[in-house]
Backbone as a chain_set.jsonl record, in Angstrom:
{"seq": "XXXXXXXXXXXXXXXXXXXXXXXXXXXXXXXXXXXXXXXXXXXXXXXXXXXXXXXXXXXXXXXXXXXXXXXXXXXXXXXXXXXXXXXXXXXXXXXXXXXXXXXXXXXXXXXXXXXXXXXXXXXXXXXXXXXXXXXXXXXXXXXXXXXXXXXXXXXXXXXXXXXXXXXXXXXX", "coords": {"N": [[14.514, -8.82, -22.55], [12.046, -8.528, -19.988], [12.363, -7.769, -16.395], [11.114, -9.924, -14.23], [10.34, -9.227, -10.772], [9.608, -10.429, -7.339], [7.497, -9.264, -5.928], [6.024, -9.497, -2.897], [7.832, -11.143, -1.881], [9.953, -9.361, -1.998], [9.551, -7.581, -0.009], [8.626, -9.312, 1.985], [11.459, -10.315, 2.773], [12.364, -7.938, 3.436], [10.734, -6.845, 5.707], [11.762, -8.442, 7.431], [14.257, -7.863, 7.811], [14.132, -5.359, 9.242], [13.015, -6.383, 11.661], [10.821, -7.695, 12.201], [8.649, -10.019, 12.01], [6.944, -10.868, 9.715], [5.63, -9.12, 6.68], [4.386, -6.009, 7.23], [0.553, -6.044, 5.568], [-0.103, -4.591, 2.28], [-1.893, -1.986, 2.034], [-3.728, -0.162, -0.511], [-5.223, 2.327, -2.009], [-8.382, 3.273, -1.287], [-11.033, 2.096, -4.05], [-8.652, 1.047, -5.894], [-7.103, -1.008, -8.32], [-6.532, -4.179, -8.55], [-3.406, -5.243, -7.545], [-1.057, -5.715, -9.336], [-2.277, -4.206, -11.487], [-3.028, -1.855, -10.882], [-0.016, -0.84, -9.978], [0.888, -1.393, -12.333], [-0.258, 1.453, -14.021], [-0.457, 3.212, -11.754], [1.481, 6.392, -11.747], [2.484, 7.493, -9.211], [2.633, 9.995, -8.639], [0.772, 11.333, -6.671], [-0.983, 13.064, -7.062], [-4.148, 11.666, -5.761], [-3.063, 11.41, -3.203], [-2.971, 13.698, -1.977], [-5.572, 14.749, -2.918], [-6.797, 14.045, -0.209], [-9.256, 14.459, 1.717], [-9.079, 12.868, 4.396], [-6.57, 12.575, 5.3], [-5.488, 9.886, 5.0], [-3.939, 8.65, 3.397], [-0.487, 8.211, 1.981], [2.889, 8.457, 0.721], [3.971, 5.436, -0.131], [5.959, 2.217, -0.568], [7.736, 2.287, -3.439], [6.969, 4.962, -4.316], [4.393, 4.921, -4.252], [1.016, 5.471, -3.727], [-0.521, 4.711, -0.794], [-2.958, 3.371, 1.733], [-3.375, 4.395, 5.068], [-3.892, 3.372, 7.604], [-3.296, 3.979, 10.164], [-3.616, 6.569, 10.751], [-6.048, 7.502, 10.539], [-9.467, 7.12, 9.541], [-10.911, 6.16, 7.021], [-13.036, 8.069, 4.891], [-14.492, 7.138, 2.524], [-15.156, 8.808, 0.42], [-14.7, 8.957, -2.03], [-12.567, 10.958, -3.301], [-9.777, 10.765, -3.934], [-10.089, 8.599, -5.853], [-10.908, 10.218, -7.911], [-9.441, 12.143, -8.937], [-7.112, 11.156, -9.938], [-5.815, 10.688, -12.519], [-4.717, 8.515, -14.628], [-5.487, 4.875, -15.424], [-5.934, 3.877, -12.975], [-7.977, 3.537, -10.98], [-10.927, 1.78, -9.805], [-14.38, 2.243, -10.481], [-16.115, 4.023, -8.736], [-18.867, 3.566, -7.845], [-18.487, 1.093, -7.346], [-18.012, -1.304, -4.519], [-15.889, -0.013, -2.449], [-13.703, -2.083, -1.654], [-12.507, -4.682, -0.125], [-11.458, -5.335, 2.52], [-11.485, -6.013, 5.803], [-11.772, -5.86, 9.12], [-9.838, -7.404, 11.774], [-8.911, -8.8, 14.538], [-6.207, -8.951, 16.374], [-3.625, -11.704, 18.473], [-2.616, -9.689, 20.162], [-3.755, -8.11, 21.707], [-5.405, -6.049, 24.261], [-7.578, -7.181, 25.737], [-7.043, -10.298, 25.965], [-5.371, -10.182, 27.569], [-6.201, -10.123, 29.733], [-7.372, -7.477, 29.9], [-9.688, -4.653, 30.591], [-10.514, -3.216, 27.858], [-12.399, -1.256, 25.737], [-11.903, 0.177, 23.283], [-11.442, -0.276, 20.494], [-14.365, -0.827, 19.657], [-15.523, 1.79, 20.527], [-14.064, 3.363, 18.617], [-15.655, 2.657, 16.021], [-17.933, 3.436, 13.719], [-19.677, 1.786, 12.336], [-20.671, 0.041, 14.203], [-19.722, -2.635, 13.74], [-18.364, -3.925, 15.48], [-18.136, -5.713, 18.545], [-18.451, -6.519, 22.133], [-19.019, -9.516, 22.865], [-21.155, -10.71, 25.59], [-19.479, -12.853, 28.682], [-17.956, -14.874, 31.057], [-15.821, -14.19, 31.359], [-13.573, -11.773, 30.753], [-14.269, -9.871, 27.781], [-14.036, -10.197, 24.55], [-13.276, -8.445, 21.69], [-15.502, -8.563, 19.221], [-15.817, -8.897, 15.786], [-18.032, -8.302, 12.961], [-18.071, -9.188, 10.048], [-19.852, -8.325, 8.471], [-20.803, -6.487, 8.751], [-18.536, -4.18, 8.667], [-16.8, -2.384, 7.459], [-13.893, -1.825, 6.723], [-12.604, 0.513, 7.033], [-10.448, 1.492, 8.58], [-10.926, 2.706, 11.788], [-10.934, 1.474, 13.652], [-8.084, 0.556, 14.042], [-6.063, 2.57, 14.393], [-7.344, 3.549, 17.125], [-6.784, 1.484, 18.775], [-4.992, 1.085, 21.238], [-2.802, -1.144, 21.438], [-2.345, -2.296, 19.323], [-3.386, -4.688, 17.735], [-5.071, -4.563, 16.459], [-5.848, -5.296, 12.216], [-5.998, -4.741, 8.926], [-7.525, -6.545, 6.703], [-7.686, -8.408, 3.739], [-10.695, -9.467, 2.938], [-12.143, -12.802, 2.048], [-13.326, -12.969, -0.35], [-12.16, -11.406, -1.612], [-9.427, -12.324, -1.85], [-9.927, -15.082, -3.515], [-10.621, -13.935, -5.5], [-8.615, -12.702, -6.778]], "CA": [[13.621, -9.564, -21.678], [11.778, -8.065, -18.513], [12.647, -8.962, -15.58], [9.917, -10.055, -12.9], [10.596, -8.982, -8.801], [8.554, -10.997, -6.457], [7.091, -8.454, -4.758], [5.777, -9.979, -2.098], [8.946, -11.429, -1.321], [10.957, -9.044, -1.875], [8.454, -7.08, 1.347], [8.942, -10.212, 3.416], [12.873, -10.537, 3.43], [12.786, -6.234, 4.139], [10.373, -6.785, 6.987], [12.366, -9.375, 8.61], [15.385, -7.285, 8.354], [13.814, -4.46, 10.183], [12.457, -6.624, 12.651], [9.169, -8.172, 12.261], [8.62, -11.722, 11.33], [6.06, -10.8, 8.567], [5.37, -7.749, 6.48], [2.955, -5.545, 7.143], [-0.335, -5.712, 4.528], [-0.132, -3.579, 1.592], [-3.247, -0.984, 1.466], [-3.265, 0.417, -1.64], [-6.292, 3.423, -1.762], [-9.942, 2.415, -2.15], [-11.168, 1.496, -5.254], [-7.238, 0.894, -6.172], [-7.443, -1.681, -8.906], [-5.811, -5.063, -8.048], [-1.789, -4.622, -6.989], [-0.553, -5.52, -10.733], [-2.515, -3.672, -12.343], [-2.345, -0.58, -9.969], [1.14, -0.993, -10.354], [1.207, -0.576, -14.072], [-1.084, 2.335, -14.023], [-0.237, 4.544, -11.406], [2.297, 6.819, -12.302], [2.862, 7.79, -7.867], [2.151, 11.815, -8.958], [0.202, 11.994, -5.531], [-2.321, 13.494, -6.904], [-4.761, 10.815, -4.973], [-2.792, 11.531, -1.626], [-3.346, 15.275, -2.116], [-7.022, 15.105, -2.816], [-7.572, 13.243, 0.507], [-9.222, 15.135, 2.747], [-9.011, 12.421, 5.576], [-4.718, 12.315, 5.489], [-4.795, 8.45, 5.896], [-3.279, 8.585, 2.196], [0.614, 8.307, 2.518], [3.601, 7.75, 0.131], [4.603, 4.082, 0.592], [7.04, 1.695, -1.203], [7.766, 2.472, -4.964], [6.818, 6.578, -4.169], [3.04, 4.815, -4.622], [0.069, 5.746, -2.28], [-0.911, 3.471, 0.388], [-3.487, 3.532, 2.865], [-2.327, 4.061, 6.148], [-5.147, 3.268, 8.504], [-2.83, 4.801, 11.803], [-3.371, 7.736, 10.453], [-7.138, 7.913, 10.798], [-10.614, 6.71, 8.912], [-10.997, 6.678, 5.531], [-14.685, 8.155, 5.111], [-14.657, 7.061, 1.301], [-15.516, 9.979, -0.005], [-13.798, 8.759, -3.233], [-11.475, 11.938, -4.024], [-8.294, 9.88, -4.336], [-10.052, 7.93, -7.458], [-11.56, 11.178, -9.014], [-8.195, 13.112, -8.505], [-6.601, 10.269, -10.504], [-5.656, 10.903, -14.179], [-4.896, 7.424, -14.996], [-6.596, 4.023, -14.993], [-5.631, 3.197, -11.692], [-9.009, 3.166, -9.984], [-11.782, 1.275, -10.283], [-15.463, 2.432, -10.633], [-16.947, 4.506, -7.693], [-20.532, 2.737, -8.204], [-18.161, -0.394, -6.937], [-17.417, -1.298, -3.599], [-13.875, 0.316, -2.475], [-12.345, -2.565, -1.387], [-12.952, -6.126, 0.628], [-10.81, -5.391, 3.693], [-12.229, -6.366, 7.083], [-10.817, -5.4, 10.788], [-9.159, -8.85, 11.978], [-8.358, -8.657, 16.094], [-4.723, -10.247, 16.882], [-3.147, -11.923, 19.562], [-2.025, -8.804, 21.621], [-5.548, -7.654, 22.232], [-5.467, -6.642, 25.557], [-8.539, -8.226, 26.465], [-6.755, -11.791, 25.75], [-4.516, -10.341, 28.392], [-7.09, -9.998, 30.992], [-7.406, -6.077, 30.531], [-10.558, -4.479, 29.882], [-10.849, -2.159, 27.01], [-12.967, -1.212, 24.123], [-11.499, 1.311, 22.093], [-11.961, -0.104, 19.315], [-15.721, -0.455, 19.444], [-15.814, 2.583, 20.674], [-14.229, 3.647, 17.068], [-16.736, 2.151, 15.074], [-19.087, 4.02, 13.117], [-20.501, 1.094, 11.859], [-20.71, -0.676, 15.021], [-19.264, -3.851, 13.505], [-17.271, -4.431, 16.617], [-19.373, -6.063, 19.586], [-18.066, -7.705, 22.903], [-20.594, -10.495, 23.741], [-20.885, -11.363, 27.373], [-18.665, -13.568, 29.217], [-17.81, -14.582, 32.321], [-14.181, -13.299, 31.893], [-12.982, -10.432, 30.197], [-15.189, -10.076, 27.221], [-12.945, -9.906, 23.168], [-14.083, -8.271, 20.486], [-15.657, -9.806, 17.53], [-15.747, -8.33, 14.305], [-18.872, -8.862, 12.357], [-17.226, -9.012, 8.799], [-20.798, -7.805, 7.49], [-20.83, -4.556, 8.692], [-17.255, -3.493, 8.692], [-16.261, -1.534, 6.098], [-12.392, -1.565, 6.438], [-12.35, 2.571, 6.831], [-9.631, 1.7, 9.621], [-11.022, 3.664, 12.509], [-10.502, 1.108, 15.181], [-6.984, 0.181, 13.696], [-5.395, 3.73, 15.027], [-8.535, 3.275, 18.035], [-6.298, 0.451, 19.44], [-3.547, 0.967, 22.014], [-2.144, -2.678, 21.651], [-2.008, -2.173, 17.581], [-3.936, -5.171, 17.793], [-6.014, -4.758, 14.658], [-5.301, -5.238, 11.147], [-7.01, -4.727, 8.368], [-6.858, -7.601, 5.905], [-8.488, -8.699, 2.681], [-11.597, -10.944, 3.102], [-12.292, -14.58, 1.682], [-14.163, -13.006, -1.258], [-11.084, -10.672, -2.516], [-8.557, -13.177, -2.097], [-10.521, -15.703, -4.035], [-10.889, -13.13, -6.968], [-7.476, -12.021, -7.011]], "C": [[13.433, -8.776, -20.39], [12.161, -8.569, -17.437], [11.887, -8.521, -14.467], [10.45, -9.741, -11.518], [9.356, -9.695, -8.414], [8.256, -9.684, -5.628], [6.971, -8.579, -3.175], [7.546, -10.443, -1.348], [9.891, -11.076, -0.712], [10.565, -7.883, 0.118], [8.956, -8.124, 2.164], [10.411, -10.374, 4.03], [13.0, -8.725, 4.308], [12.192, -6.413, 5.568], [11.35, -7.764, 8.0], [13.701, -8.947, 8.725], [15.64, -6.142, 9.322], [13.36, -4.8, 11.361], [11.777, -7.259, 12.952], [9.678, -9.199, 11.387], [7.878, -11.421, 9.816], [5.879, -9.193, 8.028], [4.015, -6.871, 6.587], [1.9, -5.643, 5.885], [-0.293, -4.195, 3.874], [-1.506, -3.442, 1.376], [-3.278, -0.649, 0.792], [-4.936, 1.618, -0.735], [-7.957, 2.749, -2.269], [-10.3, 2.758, -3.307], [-10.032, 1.4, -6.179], [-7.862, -0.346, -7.044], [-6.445, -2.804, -8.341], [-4.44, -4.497, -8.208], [-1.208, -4.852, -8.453], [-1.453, -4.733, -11.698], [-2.522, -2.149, -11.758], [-1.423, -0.015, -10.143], [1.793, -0.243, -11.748], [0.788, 0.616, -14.264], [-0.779, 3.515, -13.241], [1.236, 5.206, -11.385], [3.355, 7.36, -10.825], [3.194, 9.551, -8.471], [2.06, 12.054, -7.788], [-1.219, 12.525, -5.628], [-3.803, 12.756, -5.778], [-4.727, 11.424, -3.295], [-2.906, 12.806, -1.009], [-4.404, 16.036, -2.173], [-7.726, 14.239, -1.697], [-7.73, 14.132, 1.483], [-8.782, 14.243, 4.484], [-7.223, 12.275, 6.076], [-4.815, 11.307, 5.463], [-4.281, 8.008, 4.252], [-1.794, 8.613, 2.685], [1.28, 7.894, 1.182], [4.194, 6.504, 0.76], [5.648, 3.361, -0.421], [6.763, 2.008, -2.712], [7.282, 3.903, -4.854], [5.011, 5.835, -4.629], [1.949, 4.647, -3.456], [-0.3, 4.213, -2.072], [-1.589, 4.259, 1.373], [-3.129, 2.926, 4.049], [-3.335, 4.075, 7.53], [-4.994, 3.95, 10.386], [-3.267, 6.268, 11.954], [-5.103, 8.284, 11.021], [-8.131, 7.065, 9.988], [-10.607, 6.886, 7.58], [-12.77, 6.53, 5.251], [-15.17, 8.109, 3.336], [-15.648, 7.743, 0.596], [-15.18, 10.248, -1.91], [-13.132, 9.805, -4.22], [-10.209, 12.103, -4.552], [-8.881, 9.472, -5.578], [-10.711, 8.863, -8.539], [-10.12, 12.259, -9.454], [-7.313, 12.352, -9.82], [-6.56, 10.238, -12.069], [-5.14, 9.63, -14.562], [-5.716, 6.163, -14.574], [-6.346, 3.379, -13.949], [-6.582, 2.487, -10.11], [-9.905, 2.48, -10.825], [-13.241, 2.683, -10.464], [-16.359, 2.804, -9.047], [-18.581, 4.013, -7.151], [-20.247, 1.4, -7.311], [-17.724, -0.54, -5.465], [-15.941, -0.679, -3.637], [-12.931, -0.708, -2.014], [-13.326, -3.793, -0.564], [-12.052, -5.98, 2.216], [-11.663, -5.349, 4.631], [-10.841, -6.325, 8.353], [-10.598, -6.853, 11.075], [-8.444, -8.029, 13.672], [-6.938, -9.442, 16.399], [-4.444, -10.276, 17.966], [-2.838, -10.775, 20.691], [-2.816, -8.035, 21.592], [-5.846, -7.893, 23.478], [-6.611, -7.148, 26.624], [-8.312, -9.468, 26.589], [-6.161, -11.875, 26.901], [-5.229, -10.218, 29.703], [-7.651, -8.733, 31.46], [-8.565, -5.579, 29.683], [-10.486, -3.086, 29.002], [-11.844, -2.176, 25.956], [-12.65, -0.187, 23.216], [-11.894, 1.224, 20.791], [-13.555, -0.187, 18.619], [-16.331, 1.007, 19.455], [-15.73, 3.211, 19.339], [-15.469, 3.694, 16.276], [-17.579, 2.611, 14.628], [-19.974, 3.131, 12.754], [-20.985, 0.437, 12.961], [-20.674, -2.17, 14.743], [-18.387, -4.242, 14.768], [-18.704, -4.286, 18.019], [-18.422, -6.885, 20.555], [-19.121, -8.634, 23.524], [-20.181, -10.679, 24.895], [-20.298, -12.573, 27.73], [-18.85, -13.784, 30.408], [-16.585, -14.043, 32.814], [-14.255, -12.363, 31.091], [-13.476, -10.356, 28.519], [-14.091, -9.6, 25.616], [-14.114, -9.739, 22.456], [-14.691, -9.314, 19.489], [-16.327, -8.606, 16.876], [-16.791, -8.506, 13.293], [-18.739, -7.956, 11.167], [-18.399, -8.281, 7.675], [-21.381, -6.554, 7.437], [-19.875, -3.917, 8.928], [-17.084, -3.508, 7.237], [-14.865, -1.601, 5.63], [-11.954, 0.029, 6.696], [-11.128, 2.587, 8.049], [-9.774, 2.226, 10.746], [-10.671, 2.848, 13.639], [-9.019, 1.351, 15.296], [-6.074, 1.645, 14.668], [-6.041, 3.724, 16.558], [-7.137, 2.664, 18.834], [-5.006, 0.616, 20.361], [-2.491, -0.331, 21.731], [-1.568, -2.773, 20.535], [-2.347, -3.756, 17.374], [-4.522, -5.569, 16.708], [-5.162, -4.55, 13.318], [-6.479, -5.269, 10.318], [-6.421, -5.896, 6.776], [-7.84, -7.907, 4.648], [-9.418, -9.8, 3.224], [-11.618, -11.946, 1.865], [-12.413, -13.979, -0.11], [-13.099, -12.112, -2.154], [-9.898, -11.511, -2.583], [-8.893, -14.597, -2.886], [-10.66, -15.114, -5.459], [-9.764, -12.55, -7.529], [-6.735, -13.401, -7.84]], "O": [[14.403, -8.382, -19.742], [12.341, -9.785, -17.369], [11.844, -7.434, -13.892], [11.415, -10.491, -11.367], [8.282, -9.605, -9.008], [8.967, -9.294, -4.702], [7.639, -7.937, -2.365], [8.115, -9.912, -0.394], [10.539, -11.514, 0.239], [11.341, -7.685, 1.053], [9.737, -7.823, 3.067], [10.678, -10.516, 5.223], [13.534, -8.44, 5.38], [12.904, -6.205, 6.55], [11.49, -7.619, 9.214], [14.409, -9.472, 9.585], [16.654, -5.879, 9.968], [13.201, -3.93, 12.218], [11.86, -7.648, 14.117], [10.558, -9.31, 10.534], [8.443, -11.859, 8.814], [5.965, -8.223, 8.782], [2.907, -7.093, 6.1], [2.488, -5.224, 4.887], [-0.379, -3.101, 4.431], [-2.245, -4.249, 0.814], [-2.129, -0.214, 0.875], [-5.418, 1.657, 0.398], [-8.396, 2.072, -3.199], [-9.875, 3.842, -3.705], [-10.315, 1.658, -7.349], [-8.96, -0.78, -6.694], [-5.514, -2.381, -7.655], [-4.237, -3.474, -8.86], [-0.749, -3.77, -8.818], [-1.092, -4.773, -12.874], [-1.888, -1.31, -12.398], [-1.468, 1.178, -10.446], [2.544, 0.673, -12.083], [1.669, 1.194, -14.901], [-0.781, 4.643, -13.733], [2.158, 4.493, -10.988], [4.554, 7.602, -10.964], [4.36, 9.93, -8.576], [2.89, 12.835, -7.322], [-2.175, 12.52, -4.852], [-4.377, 13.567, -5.05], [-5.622, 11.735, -2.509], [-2.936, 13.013, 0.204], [-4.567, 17.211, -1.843], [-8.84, 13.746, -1.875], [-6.791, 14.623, 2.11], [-8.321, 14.827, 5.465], [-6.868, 11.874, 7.184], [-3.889, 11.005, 6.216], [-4.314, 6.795, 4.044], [-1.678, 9.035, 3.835], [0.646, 7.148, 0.436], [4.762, 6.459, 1.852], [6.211, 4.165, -1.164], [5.611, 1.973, -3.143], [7.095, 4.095, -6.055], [4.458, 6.507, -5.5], [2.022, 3.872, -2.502], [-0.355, 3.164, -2.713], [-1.225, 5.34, 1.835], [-2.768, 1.777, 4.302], [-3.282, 4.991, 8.35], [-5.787, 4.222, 11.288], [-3.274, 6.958, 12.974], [-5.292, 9.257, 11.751], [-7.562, 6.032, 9.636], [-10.217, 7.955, 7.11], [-13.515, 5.552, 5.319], [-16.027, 8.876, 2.896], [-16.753, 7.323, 0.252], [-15.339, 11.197, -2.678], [-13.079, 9.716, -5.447], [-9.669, 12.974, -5.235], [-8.291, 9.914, -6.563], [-11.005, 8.524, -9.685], [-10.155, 13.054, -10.393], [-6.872, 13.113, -10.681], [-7.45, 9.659, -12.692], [-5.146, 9.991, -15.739], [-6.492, 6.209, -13.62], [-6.552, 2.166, -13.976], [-6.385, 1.773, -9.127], [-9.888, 2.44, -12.055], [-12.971, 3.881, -10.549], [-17.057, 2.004, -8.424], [-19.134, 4.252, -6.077], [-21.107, 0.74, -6.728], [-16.888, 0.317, -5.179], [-15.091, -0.789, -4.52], [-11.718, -0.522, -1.923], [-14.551, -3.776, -0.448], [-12.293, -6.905, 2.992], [-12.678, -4.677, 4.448], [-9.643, -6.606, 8.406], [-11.372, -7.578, 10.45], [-7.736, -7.03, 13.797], [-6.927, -10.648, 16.646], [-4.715, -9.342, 18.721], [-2.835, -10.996, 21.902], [-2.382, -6.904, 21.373], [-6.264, -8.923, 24.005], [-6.557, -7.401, 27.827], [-9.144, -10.09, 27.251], [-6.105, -12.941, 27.515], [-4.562, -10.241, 30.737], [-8.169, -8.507, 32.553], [-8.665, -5.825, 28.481], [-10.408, -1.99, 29.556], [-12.045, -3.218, 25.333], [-13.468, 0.147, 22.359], [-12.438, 2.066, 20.077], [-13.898, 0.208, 17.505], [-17.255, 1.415, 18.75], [-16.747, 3.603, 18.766], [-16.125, 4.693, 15.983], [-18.564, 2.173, 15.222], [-21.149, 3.498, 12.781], [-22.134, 0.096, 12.678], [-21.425, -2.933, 15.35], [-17.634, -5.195, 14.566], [-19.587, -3.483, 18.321], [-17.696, -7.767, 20.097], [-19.862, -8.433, 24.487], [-19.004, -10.801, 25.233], [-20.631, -13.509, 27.003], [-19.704, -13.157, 31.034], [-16.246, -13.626, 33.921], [-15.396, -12.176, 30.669], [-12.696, -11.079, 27.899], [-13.401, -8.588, 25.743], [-15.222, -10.273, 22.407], [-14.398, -10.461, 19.152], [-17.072, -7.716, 17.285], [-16.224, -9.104, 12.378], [-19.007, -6.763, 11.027], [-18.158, -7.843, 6.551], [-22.046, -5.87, 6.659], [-20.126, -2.853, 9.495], [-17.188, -4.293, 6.294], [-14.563, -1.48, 4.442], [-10.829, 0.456, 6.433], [-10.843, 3.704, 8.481], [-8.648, 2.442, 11.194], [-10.131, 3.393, 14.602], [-8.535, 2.043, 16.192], [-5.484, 1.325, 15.7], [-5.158, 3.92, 17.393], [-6.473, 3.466, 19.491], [-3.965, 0.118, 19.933], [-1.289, -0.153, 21.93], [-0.429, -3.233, 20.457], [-1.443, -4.278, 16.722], [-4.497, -6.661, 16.14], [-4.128, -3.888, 13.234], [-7.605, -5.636, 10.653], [-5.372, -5.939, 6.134], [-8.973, -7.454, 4.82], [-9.037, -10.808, 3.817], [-11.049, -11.69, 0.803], [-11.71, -14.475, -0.99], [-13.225, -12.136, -3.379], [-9.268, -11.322, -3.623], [-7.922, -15.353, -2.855], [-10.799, -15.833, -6.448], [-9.81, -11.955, -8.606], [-5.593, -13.308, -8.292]]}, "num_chains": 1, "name": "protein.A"}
């Protein structure tokens, strides 16, 4: 008989022994096929993390790539899922992924300090501060962010995250 690991779980007790209340979100690489089936499939060779020209490829838990958005942009160029000798990716034709930039609490504009870094990032210019009369917070307009991480490293505060939207957690 196999025997199942919570994954998830077993991530949340590690993070809270290192420190952190919650574990960081697992990135896998764009067009990565959902996390169990990923899982089964990739063999963690590297190959993927080796054909990335942007570096934000990384070995992460289980010796299996993870995108590491500190690192830099991912200009989905899709050389990680062509690099890839098993069925571990999806279909290049397909979106790479549902992740969207998400602003958190220690965004130091909440704190009264003005920055924009991470707009500044933005290739897409999904990041906009509307006018205020105080200190003006990002917002994220989930329809032109890509997920490519560029604010995420952008951010002094570490502020941003990049998280699955409505429409991938619904399909998962």
């Amino acid at each position: 008989m196999a025997t199942v690991i919570n994954t998830s779980l077993d991530r949340s007790r590690r993070a809270l022994l290192r420190g952190r209340v919650r574990a960081r979100p697992l990135l896998r690489p764009p067009w990565a096929l959902d996390e169990a089936r990923f899982v089964d499939a990739c063999t963690g060779c590297g190959d993927c993390i080796a054909a990335c020209p942007e570096r934000v490829l990384a070995v992460g838990e289980g010796a299996l790539p993870e995108f590491d958005p500190s690192l830099g942009e991912c200009s989905f160029c899709g050389d990680c899922a062509r690099a890839c000798g098993e069925p571990a990716f999806g279909l290049l034709a397909d979106a790479p992924w549902t992740l969207r930039a998400e602003v958190g609490d220690t965004c130091l504009t909440r704190k009264g300090v003005v920055c924009s870094s991470c707009r500044d990032a933005c290739g897409e210019s999904a990041i906009t501060f509307p006018v205020t009369s105080a200190v003006p917070s990002p917002h994220v307009d989930a329809g032109r962010c890509t997920g490519c991480g560029a604010c995420v490293g952008a951010c002094p505060a570490a502020a941003i995250g990049l998280h699955a939207s409505v429409e991938e957690a619904v399909d998962a």
